[in-house]
C-alpha positions as CSV (number, residue, x, y, z in Angstrom):
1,X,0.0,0.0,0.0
2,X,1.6,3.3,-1.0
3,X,1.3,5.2,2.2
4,X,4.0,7.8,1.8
5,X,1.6,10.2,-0.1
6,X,-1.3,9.9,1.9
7,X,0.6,10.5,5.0
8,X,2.6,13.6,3.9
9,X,-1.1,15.4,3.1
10,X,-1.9,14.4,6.8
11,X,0.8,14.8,8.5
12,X,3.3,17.8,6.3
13,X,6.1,19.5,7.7
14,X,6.9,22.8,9.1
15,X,3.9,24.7,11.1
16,X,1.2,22.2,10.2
17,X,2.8,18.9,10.9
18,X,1.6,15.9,13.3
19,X,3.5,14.0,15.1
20,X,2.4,10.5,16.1
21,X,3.6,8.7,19.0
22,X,3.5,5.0,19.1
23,X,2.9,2.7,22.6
24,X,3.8,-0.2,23.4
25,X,4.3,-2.4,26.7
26,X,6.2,-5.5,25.8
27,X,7.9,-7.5,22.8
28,X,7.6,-11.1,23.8
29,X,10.0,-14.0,23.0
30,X,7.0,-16.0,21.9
31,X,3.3,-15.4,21.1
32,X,1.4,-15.2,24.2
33,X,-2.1,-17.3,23.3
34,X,-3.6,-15.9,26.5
35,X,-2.5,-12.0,24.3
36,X,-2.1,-12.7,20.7
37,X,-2.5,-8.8,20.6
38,X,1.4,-8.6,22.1
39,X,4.4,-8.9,19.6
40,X,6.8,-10.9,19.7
41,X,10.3,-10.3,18.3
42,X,9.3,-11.5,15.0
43,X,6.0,-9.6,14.3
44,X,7.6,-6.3,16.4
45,X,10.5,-5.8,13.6
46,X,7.9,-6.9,11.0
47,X,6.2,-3.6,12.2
48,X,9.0,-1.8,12.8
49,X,10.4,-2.3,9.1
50,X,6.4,-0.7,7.9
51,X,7.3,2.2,10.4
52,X,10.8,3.0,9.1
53,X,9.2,2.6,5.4
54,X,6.6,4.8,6.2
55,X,7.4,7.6,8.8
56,X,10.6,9.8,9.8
57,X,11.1,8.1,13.5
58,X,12.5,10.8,15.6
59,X,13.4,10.4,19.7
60,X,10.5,12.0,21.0
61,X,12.3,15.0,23.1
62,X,13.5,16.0,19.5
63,X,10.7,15.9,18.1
64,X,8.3,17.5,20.5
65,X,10.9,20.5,20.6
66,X,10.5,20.8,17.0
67,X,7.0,20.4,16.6
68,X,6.6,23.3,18.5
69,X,9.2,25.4,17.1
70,X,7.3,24.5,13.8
71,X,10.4,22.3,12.1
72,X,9.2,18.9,12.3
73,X,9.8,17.0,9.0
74,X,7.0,15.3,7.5
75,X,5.4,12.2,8.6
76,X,7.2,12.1,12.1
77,X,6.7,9.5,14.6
78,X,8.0,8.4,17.9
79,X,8.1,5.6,19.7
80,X,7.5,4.8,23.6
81,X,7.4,1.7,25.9
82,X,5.8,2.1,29.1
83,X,6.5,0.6,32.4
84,X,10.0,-0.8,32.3
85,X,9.8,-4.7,31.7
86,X,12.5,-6.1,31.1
87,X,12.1,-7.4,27.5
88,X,12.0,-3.7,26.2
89,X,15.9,-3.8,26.6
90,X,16.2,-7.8,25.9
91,X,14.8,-8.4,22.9
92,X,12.8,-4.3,21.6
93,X,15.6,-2.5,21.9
94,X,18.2,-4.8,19.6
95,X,15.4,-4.6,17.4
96,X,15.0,-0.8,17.4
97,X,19.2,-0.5,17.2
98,X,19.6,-3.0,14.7
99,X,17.0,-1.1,12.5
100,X,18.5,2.3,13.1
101,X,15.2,3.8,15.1
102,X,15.0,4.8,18.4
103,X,12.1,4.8,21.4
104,X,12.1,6.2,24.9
105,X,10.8,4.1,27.8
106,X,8.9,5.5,30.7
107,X,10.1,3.4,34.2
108,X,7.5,2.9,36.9
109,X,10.9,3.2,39.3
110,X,9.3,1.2,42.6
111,X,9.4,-2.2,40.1
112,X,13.1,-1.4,39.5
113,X,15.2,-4.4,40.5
114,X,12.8,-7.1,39.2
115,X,9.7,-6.4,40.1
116,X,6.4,-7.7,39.0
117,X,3.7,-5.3,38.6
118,X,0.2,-5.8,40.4
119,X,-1.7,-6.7,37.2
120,X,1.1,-9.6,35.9
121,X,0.9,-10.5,39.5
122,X,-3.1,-11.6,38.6
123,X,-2.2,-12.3,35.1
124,X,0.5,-14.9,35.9
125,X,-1.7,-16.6,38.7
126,X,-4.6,-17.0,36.7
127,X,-2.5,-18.8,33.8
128,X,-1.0,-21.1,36.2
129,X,-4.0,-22.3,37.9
130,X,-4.9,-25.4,37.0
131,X,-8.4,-26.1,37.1
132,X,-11.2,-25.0,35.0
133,X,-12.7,-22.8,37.1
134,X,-11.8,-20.4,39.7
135,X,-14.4,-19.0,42.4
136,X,-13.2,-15.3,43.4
137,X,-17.1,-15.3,44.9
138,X,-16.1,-14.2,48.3
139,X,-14.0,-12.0,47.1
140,X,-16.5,-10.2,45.0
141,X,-15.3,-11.7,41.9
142,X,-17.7,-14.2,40.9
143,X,-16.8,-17.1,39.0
144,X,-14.6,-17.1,35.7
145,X,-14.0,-20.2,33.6
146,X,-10.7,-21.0,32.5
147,X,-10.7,-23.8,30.3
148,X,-9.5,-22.4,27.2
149,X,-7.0,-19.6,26.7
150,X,-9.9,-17.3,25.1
151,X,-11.8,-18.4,28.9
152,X,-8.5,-17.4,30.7
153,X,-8.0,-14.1,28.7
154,X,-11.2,-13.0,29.5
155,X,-11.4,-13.7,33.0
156,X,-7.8,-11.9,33.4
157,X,-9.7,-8.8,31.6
158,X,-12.6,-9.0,34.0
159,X,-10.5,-9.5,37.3
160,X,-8.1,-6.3,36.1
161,X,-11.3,-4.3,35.3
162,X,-12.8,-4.8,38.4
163,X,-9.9,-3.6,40.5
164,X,-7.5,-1.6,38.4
165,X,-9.1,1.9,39.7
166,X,-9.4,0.5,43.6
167,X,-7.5,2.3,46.0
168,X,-3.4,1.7,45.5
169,X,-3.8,-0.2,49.8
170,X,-6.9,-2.0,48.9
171,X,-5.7,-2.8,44.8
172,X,-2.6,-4.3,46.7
173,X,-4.7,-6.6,49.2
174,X,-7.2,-7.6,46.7
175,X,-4.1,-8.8,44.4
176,X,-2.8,-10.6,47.1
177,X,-6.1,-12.0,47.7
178,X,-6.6,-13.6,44.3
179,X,-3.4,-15.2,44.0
180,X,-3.5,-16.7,47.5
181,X,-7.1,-18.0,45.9
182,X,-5.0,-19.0,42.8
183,X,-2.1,-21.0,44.9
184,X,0.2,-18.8,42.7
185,X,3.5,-19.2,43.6
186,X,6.2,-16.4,44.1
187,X,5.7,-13.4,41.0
188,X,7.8,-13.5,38.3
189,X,10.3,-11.0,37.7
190,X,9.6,-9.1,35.2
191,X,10.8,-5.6,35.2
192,X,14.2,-4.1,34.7
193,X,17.5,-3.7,36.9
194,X,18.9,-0.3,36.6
195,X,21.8,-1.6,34.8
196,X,19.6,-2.1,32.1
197,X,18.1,1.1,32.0
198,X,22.0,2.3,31.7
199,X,22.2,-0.2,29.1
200,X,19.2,1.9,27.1
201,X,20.9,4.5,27.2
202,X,24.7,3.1,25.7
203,X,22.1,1.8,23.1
204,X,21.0,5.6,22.2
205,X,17.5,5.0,23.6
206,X,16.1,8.0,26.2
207,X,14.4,7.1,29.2
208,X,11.5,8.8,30.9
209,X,9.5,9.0,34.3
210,X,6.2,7.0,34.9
211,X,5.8,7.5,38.7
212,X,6.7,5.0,41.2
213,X,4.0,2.6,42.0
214,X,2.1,2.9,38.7
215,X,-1.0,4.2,40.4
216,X,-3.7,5.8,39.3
217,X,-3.3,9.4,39.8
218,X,-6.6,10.5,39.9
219,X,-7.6,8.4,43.4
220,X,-4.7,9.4,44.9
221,X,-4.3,12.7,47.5
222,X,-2.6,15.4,45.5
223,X,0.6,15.4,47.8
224,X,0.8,11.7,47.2
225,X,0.6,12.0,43.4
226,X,3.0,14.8,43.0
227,X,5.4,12.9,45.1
228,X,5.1,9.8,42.4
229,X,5.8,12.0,39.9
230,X,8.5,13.7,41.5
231,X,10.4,10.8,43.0
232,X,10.4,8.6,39.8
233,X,12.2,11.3,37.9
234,X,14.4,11.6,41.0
235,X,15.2,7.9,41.3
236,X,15.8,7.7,37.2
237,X,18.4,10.8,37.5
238,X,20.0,9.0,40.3
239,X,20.7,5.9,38.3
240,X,21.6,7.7,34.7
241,X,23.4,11.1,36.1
242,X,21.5,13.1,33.5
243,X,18.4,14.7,33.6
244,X,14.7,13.2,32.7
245,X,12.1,15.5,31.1
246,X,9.5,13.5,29.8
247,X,6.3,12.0,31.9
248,X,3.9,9.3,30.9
249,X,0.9,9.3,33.1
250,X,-0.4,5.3,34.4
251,X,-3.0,4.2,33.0
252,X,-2.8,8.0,31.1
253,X,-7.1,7.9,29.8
254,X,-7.6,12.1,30.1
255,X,-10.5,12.6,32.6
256,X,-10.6,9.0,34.2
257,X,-6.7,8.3,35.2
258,X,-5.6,12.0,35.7
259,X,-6.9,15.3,35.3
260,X,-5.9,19.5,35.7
261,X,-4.0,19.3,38.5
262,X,-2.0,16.1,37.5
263,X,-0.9,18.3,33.8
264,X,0.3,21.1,36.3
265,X,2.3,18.9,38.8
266,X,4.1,17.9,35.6
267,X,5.1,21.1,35.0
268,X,6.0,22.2,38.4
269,X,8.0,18.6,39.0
270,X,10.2,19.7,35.7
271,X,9.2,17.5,33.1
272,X,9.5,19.5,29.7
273,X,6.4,17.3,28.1
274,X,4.1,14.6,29.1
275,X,2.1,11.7,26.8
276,X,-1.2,10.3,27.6
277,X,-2.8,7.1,25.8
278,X,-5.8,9.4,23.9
279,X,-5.6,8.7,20.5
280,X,-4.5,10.9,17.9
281,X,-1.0,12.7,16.7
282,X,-0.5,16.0,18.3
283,X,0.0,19.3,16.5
284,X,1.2,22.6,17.8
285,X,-1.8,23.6,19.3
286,X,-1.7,20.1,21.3
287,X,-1.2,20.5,25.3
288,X,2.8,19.5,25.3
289,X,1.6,18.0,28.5
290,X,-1.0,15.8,27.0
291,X,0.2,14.4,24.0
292,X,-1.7,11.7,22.5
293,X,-0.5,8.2,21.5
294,X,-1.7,5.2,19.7
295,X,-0.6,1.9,18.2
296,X,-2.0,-0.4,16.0
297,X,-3.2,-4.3,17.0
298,X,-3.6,-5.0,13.7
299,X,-1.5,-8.1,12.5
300,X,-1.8,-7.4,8.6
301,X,0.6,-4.6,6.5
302,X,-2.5,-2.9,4.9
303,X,-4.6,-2.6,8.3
304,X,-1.7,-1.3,10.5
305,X,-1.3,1.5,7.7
306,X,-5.1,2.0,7.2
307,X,-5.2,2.2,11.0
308,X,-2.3,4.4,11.2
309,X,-3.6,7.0,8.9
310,X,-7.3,6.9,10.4
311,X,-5.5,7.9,13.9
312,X,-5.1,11.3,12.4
313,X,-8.5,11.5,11.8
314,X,-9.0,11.4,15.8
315,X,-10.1,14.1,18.2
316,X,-7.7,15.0,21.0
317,X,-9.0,14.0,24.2
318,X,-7.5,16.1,27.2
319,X,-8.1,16.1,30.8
320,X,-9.7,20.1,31.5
C-alpha cells in the first residue's frame, strides 16, 4: 500500500505537521495465546520495518521540541514503551538498534530491580491455575471459567477491570487476595534492573519518568501524586546522572486516570512534556503535556497502515 503520499497530506512539515507517538508495553520471546494482541520479536520488527518505510522516526524529546518550534519533518513519529519490563531492553531495543530507530521508555521506578507489577501479579496466577474454574465469589469476583486460553484471557480482563481503579492499599490486598485464591507461587520477575536502564541509554534509547508505584493518579491525594511523579524522575536521574524530562501518566485515559492538576504537577516537577494514551497525533496547538499516542493491534501490513492514517483522523482527548 503506498502510504507515503497519503501520509505527507496528513501529517506535512513545518507549522502544520503531526507528530504520532507509538505505545507499546512489551515484545515477547513467543506469542502469548492468553495475548495474541502482544508482539513478539518477530512480528515487532515486522512492524518496525512498515514504520521506518513509512514515517521519519524521531526520539521524542526531539521531536516534541521541534514540533513546537514549527520544524518537524513530514510524517514524524515516535516511539515509547511504558512501564520498564525487562524485555523492552532484551529483545525491543536490539530490534530498534539494529533497524536504526530509536524509542524512549517510561520506568515505573518502585518495580526497579525485578519487580512484578500488580496486574502480571493476577495475570501470571490466573495462567498457572490449574483447574477450569476459579471462584473469586467471596472475594466479589464471581466465577470465571478458565478452560480455554480465550476463557482465561477474559477472566484476566474481568479481574483487572474490576480492580485496576481500587485504592493503590486495597488494589494491593485484593491482588494478594486472588493469588493466594489462585495458589500462585512467588511473582515473576519481570521488570528491569537499573543496569539495564543504563544499558538503554549506551544503546542511544532515552528514558523517561512514569511514577513509582504505577498508580492511578486521579484516586490518589494530591501530595501523594505529586510525590510519584516527583520521585520517579528523582530515582531515574540517580541511576543515569542526566536529567529526565518527559512523563507518561499510568494508565494516562484524560479525565478518568488523571486530570488538571495532575498536567500542572508535571510542570511544576520539571518535566518539559508529558504523553497520555488518547488517540490521535499531536499538532502545535496540542497541550505538550497531553500528548496523545496510539498503536495499531492489527497483524496485517495494509490494516496497520489503514489504521495508522485513520489515527489522524482522531479528536484529541485532554483532561480540563
Amino acid at each position: 500500500m503506498p502510504l507515503r503520499l497519503p501520509l505527507s497530506i496528513l501529517s506535512p512539515s513545518g507549522p502544520r505537521a503531526r507528530l504520532s507517538i507509538l505505545i507499546f508495553h512489551r515484545v515477547l520471546a513467543q506469542p502469548d495465546p492468553l495475548f495474541p494482541e502482544l508482539p513478539d520479536a518477530i512480528a515487532f520488527e515486522e512492524r518496525m520495518r512498515w514504520v521506518r518505510e513509512w514515517f521519519h522516526v524521531l526520539p521524542l524529546a526531539r521531536a516534541v521540541e521541534q514540533l513546537y518550534a514549527g520544524t518537524l519533518p513530514s510524517r514524524a513519529l515516535s516511539i515509547t514503551f511504558d512501564d520498564g519490563y525487562a524485555d523492552n531492553v532484551e529483545l525491543a531495543a536490539p530490534i530498534l538498534r539494529r533497524l536504526g530507530l530509536t524509542a524512549s521508555f517510561f520506568i515505573a521506578t518502585g518495580y526497579l530491580g525485578g519487580g512484578c507489577m500488580w496486574n502480571d501479579r493476577v495475570i501470571e496466577a490466573i495462567r498457572g491455575f490449574a483447574g477450569p474454574e476459579i471462584d473469586l465469589t467471596r472475594l466479589g469476583l464471581a466465577r470465571h471459567a478458565l478452560g480455554t486460553h480465550e476463557e482465561r484471557a477474559r477472566a484476566i480482563g474481568k479481574l483487572l477491570g474490576s480492580i485496576k481503579h481500587l485504592e493503590a492499599a486495597q488494589r494491593q490486598s485484593m491482588t494478594d487476595r486472588i493469588v493466594e485464591a489462585a495458589g500462585a507461587g512467588a511473582p515473576p520477575a519481570l521488570m528491569m534492573q537499573p543496569r539495564q536502564l543504563r544499558r538503554l541509554r549506551e544503546m542511544g534509547m532515552s528514558v523517561g519518568a512514569h511514577t513509582v508505584t504505577h498508580p492511578i493518579l486521579s484516586r490518589l491525594p494530591e501530595d501523594a501524586a505529586f510525590a510519584e511523579m516527583r520521585d520517579s524522575r528523582r530515582v531515574l536521574e540517580d541511576i543515569l546522572r542526566e536529567p529526565v524530562r518527559l512523563f507518561a501518566y499510568p494508565n494516562g485515559v484524560p479525565g478518568d486516570d488523571y486530570d488538571a492538576r495532575h498536567v500542572r504537577m508535571a510542570r511544576e516537577c520539571g518535566f518539559s512534556a508529558a504523553v497520555s494514551t488518547a488517540w490521535g497525533a499531536a499538532s502545535a496547538r496540542s497541550d505538550r503535556f497531553q500528548l496523545p499516542r496510539f498503536s495499531p493491534w492489527d497483524s496485517t501490513r495494509l490494516r496497520y497502515g489503514v489504521r495508522l492514517l485513520a489515527n489522524f483522523t482522531q479528536t484529541e482527548r485532554v483532561a480540563a
